[in-house]
N, C-alpha and C positions, 0 to 999 in steps of 0.2 A: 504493500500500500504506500508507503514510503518515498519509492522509486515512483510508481505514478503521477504522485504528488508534487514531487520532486521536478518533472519533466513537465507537469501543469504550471509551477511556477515559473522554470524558466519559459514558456511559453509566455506566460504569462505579462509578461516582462514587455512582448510587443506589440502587446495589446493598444495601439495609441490609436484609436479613432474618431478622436474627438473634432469633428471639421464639418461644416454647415451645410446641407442636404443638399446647395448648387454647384458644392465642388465636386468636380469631376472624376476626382483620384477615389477608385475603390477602397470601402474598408480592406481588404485583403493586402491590396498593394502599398496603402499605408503602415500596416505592420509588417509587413514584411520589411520596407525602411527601415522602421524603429526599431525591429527588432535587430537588424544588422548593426546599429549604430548603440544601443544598451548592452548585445551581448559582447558585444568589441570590449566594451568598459568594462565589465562583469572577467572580462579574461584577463585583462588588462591589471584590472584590483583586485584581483581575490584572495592573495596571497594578505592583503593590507583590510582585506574584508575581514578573513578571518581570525587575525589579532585584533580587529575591532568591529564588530558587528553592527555596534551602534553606526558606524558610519553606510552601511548596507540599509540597515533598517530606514536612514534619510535617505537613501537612494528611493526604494522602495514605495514608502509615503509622499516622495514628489512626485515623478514619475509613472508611477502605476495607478496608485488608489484616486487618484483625480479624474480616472477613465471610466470608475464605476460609479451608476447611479445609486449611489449608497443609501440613497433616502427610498427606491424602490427595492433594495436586494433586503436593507434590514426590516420592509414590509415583507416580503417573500421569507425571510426567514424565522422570523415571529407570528408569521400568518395571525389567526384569531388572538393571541397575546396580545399583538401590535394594536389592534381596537381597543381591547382592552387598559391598556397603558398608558398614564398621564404624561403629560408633555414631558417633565422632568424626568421617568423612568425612558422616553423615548430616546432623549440627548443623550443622556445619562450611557444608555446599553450602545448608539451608535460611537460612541465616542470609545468602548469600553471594546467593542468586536472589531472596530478597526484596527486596534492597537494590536489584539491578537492575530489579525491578517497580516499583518506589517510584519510581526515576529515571526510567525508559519515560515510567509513567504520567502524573509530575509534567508532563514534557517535553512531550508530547501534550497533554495541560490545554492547557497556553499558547496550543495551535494552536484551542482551542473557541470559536465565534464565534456563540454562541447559536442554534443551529440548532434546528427543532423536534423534540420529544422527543414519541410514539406508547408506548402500554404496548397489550397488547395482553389481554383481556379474560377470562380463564380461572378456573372455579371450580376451587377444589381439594379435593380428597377427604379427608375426615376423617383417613382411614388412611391417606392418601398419607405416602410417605419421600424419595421422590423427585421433583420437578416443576422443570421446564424453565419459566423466566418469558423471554415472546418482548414483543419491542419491534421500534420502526425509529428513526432518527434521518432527517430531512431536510434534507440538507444546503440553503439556498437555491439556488435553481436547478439545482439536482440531483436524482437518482434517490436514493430512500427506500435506506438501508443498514440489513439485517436485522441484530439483534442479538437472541444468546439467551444467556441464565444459566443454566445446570446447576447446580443448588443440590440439597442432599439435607439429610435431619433427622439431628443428630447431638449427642449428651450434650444433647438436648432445644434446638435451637437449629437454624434454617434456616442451611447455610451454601453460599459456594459454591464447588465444583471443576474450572469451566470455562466460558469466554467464548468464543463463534463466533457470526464476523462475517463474514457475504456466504459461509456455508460453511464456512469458515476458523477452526479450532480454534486457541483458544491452549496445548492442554495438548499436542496433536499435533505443533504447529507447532514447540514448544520439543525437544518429544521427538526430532522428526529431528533438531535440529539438534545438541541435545548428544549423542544417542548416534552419531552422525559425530565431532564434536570428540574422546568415548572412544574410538573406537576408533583414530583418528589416534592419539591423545597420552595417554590413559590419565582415570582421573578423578580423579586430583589436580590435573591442570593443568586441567581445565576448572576446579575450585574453586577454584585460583591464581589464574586468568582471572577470573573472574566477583569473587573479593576483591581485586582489585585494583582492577577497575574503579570497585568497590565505594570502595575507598579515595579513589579519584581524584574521586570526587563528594561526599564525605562535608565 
């Protein structure tokens, strides 16, 4: 699981689709740039990543998480919770599950050992709002790991609300697992849990 994850991040990495629904440059062929020009960095510092991580994790929360509509993945991952939830537990948990992405994904970085990177070839529809950008990574001497981007057009900017890998949803994946944690313990203490952790890496 580890290894997939692992290959979802660096993927993940060139995720950059943020550009106004008149411009002409596909999502696809926009990461594919970004991703040439992050994973260049990522090879380039990792040796300086890994004596400092902290400095991965700023890479990470600049670059990446600015691509995700956070405001609609931490509805999709709170589902019925998220109505449930007062503004202040709302801030509170997005502020609290980003920091854990941040850490995930820096962590996973580390494990990328320049495997080849596959974009996979799709025009998109003038009117489209929504488009799934599909990839694989190869890991060496490995089987090709599917990797897809759920991106949607939103205040005029492509962003995205979901990574699945070899099937495996990250909006899904998080969804069981915090709505098990509420219902054991409630949703304050998942937010305690998750800022804590949060603290303990910061």
């Amino acid at each position: 699981m580890k290894a997939i994850w692992t290959a979802a991040a660096a993927m993940l990495l060139s995720v950059s689709v943020a550009q106004a629904a008149t411009d002409v440059t596909p999502p696809d062929e926009l990461a594919r740039n970004t991703a040439n020009a992050l994973l260049e960095e990522l090879k380039t510092n990792k040796e300086n990543f890994k004596q400092n991580p902290e400095q991965l994790y700023a890479v990470v929360d600049r670059i990446v998480l600015p691509h995700f509509d956070f405001d609609y993945v931490s509805k999709l991952v709170l589902a019925r919770y998220w109505r449930k939830a007062t503004p202040e537990q709302r801030t509170r948990f997005q502020q609290a599950f980003r920091s854990q992405l941040v850490s995930f994904y820096g962590d996973a970085l580390l494990d990328y050992s320049d495997e080849t990177v596959r974009w996979e070839d799709a025009p998109v529809p003038e009117d489209a709002t929504d488009v799934t950008v599909k990839s694989e990574i190869v890991p060496k001497g490995g089987d090709p790991i599917q990797i897809s981007y759920a991106t949607h057009l939103t205040d005029g900017q492509w962003k995205v609300y979901d990574v699945t890998v070899d099937g495996i949803s990250l909006v899904t994946n998080y969804r069981g697992q915090f709505a098990a944690e509420i219902r054991r313990n409630g949703l304050d203490a998942l937010i305690q849990r998750l800022e804590s952790e949060s603290n303990a890496t910061s």
